[in-house]
Structures are given as structure tokens and as C-alpha cells.
N, C-alpha and C positions, 0 to 999 in steps of 0.2 A: 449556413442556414440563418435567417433571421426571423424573429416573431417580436410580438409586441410584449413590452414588461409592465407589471403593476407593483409596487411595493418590492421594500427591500430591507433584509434583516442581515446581523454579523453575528457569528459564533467569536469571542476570542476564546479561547484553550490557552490558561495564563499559565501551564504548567508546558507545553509545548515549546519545543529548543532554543527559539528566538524569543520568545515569550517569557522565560523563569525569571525568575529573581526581581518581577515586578520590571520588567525590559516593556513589558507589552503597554505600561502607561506613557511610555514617550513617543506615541504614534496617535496619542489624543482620537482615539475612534471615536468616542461618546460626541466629543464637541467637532468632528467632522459630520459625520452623521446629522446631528440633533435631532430635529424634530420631521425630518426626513424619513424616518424608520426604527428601528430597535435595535438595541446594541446588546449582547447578553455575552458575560464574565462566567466561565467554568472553570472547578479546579479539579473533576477528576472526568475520567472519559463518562463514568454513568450519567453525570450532569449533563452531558451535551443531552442523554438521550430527553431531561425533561425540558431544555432549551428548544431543542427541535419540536416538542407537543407544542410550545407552548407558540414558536413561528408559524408552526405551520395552521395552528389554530386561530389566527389574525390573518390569513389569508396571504400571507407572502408570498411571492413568486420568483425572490431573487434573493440568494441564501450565501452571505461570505464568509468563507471559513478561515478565519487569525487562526491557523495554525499548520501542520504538517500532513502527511498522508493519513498519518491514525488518524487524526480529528475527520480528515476528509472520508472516512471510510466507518467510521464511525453515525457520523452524519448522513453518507450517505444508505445504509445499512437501518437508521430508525426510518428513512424517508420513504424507503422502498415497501420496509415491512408495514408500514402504514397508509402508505397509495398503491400496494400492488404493481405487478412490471408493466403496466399500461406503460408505455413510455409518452406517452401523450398526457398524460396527468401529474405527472414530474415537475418539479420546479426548479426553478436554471442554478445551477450550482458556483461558484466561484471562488477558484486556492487561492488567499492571500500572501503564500510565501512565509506562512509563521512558525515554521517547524525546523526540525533539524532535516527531516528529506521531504524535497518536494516533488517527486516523480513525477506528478500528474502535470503539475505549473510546466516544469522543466520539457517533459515530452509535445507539451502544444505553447513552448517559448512563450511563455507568462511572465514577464520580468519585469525588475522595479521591486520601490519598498513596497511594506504591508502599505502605509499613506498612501504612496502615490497609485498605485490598483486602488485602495478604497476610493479615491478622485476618482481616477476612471472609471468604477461601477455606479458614480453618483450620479456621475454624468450621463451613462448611459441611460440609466433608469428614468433621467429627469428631460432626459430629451425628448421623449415620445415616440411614437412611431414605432418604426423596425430600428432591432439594435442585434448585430451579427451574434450568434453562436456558431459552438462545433458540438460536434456531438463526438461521442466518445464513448464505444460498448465497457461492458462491466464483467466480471470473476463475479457469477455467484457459488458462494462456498457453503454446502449441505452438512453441518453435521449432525449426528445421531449417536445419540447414548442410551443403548438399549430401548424402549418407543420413545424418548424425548427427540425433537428434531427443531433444530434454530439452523434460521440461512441467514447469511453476513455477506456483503458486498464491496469489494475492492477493485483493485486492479493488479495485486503483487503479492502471489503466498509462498510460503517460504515455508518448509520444513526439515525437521534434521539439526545440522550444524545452523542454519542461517536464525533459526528460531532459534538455538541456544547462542547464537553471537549476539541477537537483540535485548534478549533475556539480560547478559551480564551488561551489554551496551547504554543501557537506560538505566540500569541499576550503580553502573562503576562510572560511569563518564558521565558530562558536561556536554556533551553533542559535539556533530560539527565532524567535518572531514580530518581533521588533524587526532581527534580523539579517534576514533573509528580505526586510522592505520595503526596508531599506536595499539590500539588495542587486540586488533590481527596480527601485530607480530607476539604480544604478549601469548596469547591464545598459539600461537603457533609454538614457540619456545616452550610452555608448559606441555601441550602435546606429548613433541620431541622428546625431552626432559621426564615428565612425568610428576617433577615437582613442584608444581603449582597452585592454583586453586583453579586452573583455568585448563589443566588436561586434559577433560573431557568435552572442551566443546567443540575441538574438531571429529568429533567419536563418531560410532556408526547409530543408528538409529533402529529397533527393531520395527520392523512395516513388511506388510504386502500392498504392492505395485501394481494395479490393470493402469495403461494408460489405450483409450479405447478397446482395441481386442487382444491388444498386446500385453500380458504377466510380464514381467521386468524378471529375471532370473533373480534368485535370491533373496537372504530375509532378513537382508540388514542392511541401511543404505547410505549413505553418507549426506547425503541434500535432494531434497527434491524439490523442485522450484516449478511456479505455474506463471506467466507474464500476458496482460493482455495488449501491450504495447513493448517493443522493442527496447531493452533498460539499458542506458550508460551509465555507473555510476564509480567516480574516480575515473574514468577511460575504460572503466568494462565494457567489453562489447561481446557476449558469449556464444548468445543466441543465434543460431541457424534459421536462417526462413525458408526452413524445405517442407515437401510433405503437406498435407493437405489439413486445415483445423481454424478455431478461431482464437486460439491463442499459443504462447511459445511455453514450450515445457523442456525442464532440464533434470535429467538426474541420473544418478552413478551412484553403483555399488562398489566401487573402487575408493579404498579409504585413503585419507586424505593425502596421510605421510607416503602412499605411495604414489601421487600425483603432484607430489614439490615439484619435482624436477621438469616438470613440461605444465608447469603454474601458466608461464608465457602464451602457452598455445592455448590454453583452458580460458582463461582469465580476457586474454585479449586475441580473442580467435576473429575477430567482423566478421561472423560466419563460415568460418572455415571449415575442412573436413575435421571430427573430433581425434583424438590420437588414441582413443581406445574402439571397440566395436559397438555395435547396438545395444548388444545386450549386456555390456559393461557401464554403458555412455551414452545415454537416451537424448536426445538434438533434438525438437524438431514439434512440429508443428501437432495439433492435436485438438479434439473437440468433448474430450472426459477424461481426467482423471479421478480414478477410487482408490484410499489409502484405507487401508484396515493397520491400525497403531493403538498405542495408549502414550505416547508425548503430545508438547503442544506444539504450537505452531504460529506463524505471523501471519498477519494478511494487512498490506502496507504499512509496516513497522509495528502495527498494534500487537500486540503479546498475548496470545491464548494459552494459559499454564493450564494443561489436562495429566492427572495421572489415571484415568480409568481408562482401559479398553474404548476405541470409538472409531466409528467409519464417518470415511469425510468425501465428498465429491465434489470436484469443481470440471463447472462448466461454465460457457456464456449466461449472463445475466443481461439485464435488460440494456438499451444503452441512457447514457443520462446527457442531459445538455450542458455546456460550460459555455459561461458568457466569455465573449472575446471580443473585449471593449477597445475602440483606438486608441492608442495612446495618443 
């Protein structure tokens, strides 16, 4: 798809993986930029949301995000709940790769420094005319705490184990794929063990499971996973594309330590038939799930810590545009 761009703004997220420790000032965004558009510095997720007021109240139509999925879903999440899912009133989105996970960049091969993508969005914008996007549908996530209701928009929710791996992730590590394994085997060994500070986050999770018409047997789960794009991350490749829906969903009442030993076939199935049943080991393609829980949960890496009671739905949300400038 292509449309025409007017203006262009940059979120950096200086607390973001690639970003910490003041990493984010050697990509000189302010003096690429200049006087070209707006450049705004956040140092906790809330800040993006009054960065966003304040873009999108200058009229911007072309929004880059210096940072990772959270920023990006973060971002995208004040943008919707302030334009509505009109997807036609949307303003073009753009991952600069500033995080420790970049799903969105990664699944429409967005590659290069944060610098050189900031080039190529400047160019874009400064060219004129038509400048190519993709569009790319959206996870919007429902939740409700007794009458309160907030909807969040991503592309990656995680619950269970995977929310309590982010949980200690962001808290004990440095980012980055090398921390991340280390940190799955730690997490695995405390398990096992039980002497750790880390045995409980491959544990069961208490929830009830509708994924469309389907109750999930039982009331404890070990991850439930919702994707609206196909995930590889380290060489996972889990997901099944069977079944009829508009995104991929995973989850299993089977705990964890009893799934070590066929990890292989789990972990790196490219679709394959799963090694437990249906109602063990949910594959497969879907257009609602509803969680009745009181844990939290992620939605692209960002960390929602809940201890109350709460129902949560995800389904398709609107779709958003990503500019996809030439390199």
C-alpha cells in the first residue's frame, strides 16, 4: 500500500534494551532529525503515553519508535484509544529496532541501525508523493476489573510462565538473547530443584480457558499464548497454521517439567502435529480467546502485574500501517 506522508515524530524509550545506560545518545536522533520534526526522550512506559498526546496533537502522521515491542504497543495502545479503530485515521507507525525484542521489525524484515531506519524514514517523509507501507492487523486485549474496562493493543500476549519469565527478565537481566537462555535454564534448574528464587516460574497458573466455543479442560495452565503473526524467536517456530481464526493461539495444561523431554517437538515443531491431544495442547488458529484469572500477564514484552480477580479477551483489533521505506 502507499499514501502520501505529512510530518514526522520519534519516540526514544532511553530505558529500552538497546537504549539503557545512555546507549541511545550515540544514534544522535535530535541532530538527525532537527528541524525536520520532533524528537521526544521517555524514561518510563507512562511517558510515552504523554509523548504520544503531545505528537499527535502537532498533527503528525509518521510516528518512530527508538525502542522495542513494549514501546511499540505501548504507543500503539494511547494511539488507538485516542483515534478510535477507524483504521483510516491511524498514523503510519515505524519500529526503529531499539529494544531487546523486536517482533514486529523482525516479522516484516526491518533491518539496520536505529540511524540508518531514522535515514530512511527522513527520506521517505521528505520525498513527497506516495511512500510504500504494509499494513499489519492488531491483538486488541479487553480487560475488566469488576465495571472498569481498559483495551491495550499489541501483537504478542503471553500468559502464565511467559509473563512470569518477563517478569524476572527485565527485572534480573540486561537484555539480549544470551541473557534470556541463561535465564531459561536458571528458571528451569530452580523448577527441577525447587531451590531457587526462580521455581516457580515455570509453575501452573490458576485460569479458565473459552478459546472460541471451545472450555480448555482444567483450571490450571501452564502458558497461554495469543500471536497475531507467525513468532520465531531463538529458532522457535511452535505455531500451527490450522484451523480457522485471525490469529495463532497456544496453550497447555500439561506442566512444564512434564514436557522436558519432547521440549524438541514443542519448541521447534514448524507446525507440526503437537505430541499431546487437544484438550491437553491447544495449536491452532482462533478468533477469541476469554481468560477468567487473577495473574498478570504480557502483551509484547510489556508486563501487566495484576493480583485481583479479572477477565481478559483478546481478539482482532484494528489493523495499523508500518512504513516500509527503501533502503
Amino acid at each position: 500500500m502507499c499514501l502520501p506522508l505529512l510530518g514526522i515524530a520519534v519516540i526514544t524509550n532511553v530505558e529500552a534494551g538497546k537504549n539503557r545506560y545512555g546507549r541511545y545518545k550515540r544514534y544522535h536522533l535530535p541532530e538527525l532529525v532537527g528541524d525536520r520534526g520532533l524528537v521526544v526522550e521517555t524514561e518510563t512506559m507512562e511517558e510515552i503515553d504523554g509523548a504520544m498526546d503531545r505528537i499527535l496533537s502537532r498533527g503528525e502522521r509518521v510516528i518512530c519508535l527508538n525502542g522495542g515491542d513494549g514501546t511499540v504497543q505501548r504507543a500503539l495502545t494511547r494511539l488507538v484509544n485516542r483515534f478510535g479503530e477507524d483504521e483510516d485515521n491511524l498514523p503510519v507507525i515505524f519500529p526503529l529496532r531499539g529494544g531487546t525484542m523486536n517482533l514486529l521489525a523482525d516479522h516484516l524484515g526491518i533491518k539496520g541501525s536505529t540511524p540508518e531506519l531514522m535515514e530512511r524514514a527522513l527520506r521517505a517523509v521528505e520525498g513527497g508523493g506516495e511512500t510504500p507501507c504494509v499494513q499489519v492487523p492488531t491483538l486488541r486485549v479487553t480487560r475488566r476489573v469488576g465495571e472498569h474496562e481498559e483495551r491495550e493493543y499489541g501483537f504478542f500476549f503471553g500468559h502464565g510462565a511467559l509473563y512470569r519469565f518477563h517478569r524476572v527478565y527485565y527485572r534480573d537481566t540486561k537484555g539480549g538473547p544470551l541473557a534470556a537462555a541463561a535465564l531459561f535454564t536458571k528458571c528451569t534448574i530452580g523448577g527441577a530443584t525447587g531451590l531457587t528464587r526462580y521455581k516457580d516460574v515455570f509453575g501452573m497458573t490458576p485460569a479458565r480457558l473459552v478459546i472460541d466455543d471451545y472450555e480448555m479442560p482444567g483450571d490450571r495452565f501452564t502458558v497461554i499464548l495469543a500471536v497475531i503473526f507467525k513468532v520465531v524467536v531463538i529458532t522457535f517456530d511452535a505455531f500451527r497454521d490450522v484451523g480457522e481464526g485471525d490469529f495463532y493461539v497456544l496453550a497447555t495444561n500439561v506442566p512444564f517439567f512434564r514436557m522436558v523431554g519432547r521440549l524438541p517437538r514443542l519448541l521447534w515443531a514448524r507446525g507440526a502435529e503437537p505430541p499431546y491431544p487437544r484438550e491437553e495442547f491447544f495449536n491452532e488458529r482462533a478468533r477469541r480467546v476469554f481468560i477468567e484469572c487473577r495473574e498478570g500477564y504480557s502483551l509484547d514484552g510489556e508486563v501487566f502485574e495484576l493480583e485481583e480477580p479479572y477477565t481478559l479477551t483478546v481478539e482482532r483489533g484494528p489493523t495499523v500501517r508500518v512504513l516500509m521505506p527503501p533502503s
